[in-house]
C-alpha positions as CSV (number, residue, x, y, z in Angstrom):
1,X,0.0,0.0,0.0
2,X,3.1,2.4,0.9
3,X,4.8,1.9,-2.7
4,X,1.3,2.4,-4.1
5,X,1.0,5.6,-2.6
6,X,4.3,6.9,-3.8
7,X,3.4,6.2,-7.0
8,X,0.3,8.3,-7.5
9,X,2.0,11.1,-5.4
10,X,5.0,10.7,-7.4
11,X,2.6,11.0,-10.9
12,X,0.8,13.6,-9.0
13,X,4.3,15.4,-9.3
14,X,5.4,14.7,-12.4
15,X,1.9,15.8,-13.7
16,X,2.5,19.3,-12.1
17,X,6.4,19.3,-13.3
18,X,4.8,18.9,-17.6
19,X,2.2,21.8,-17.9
20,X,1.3,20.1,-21.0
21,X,0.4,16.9,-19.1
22,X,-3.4,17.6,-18.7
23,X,-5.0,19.2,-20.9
24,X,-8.6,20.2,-20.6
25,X,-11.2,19.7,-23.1
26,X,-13.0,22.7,-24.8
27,X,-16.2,21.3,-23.6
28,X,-15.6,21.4,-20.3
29,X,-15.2,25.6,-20.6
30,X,-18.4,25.6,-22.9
31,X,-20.3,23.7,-19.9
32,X,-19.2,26.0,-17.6
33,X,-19.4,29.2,-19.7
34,X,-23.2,28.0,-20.4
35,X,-23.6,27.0,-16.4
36,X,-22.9,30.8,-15.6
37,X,-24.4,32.6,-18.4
38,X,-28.2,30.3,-16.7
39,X,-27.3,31.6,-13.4
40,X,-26.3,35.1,-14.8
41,X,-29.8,35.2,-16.2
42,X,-31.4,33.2,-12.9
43,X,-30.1,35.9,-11.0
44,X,-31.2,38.7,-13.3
45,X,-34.9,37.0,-13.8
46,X,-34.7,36.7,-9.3
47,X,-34.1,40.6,-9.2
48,X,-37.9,41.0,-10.9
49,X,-39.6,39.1,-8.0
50,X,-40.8,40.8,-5.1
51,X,-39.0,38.6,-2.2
52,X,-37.9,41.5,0.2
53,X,-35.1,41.0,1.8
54,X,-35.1,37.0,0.4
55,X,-33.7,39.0,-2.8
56,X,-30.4,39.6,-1.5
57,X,-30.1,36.2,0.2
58,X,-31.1,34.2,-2.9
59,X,-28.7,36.6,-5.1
60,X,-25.5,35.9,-2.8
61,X,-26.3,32.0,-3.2
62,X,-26.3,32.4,-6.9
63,X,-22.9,34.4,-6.6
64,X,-21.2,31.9,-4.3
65,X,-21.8,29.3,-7.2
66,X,-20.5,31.0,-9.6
67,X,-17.9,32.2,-7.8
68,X,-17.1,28.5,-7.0
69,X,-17.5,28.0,-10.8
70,X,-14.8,29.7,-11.7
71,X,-12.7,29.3,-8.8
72,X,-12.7,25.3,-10.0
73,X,-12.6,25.5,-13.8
74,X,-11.1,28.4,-14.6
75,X,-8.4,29.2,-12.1
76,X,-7.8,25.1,-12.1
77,X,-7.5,24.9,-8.4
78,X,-8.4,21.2,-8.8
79,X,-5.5,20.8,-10.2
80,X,-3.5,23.1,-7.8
81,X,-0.8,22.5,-5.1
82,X,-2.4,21.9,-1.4
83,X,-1.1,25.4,-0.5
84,X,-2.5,27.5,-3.2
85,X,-5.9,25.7,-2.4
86,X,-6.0,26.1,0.9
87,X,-5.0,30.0,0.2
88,X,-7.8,29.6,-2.4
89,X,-10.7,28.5,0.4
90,X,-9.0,30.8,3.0
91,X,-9.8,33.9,1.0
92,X,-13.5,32.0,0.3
93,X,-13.9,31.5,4.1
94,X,-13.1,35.3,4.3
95,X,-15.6,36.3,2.2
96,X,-17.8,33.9,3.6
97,X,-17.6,35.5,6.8
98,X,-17.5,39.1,5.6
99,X,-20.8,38.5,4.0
100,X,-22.6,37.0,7.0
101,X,-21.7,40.1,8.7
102,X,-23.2,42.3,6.2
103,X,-26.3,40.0,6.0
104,X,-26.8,40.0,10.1
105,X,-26.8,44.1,9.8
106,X,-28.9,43.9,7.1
107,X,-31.4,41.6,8.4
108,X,-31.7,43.1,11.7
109,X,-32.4,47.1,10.9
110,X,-36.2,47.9,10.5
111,X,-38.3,48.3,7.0
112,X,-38.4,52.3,6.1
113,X,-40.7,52.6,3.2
114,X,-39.9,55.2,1.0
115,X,-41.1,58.4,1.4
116,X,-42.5,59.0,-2.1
């Protein structure tokens, strides 16, 4: 089992020594570019609904996936070295907790209706 596992980690390290070594299909980027051009228009339809403050919560959760989108596909951090991911979910984690914040100030002030 031990030489086993030193020879995935040690193709695991060639694979990240040959840039050329995986390749990604096109498809893959059109699946995604599709994936976030239906939640671009998800979110865009969700802004015409009347959901008070359920807006902004439903509107962050489409943002987080495509955020997550991107962050996968795109920047390849499935492919990336344990550090840069964990860098990678760090600064997710900080946003994460940046936007909770927001949301509790937002959720706990008062409805003012406009005055017009």
């Amino acid at each position: 089992m031990n030489t086993l596992a030193r020879e995935v980690r040690g193709a695991h390290e060639q694979e990240r020594k040959d840039p050329g070594s995986h390749i990604t299909p096109v498809w893959h980027y059109l699946a995604v570019l599709a994936t976030l051009l239906a939640l671009l228009t998800l979110s865009a339809i969700s802004a015409l609904f009347p959901l008070g403050y359920w807006n902004t919560i439903v509107n962050l959760m489409i943002s987080v996936i495509k955020t997550l989108l991107v962050m996968l596909f795109f920047m390849h951090e499935t492919e990336a070295r344990t550090l840069t991911r964990t860098t990678s979910a760090l600064g997710f984690v900080w946003l994460a907790i940046l936007i909770g914040i927001m949301l509790t100030d937002f959720l706990a002030r008062s409805i003012v209706p406009p005055p017009w």
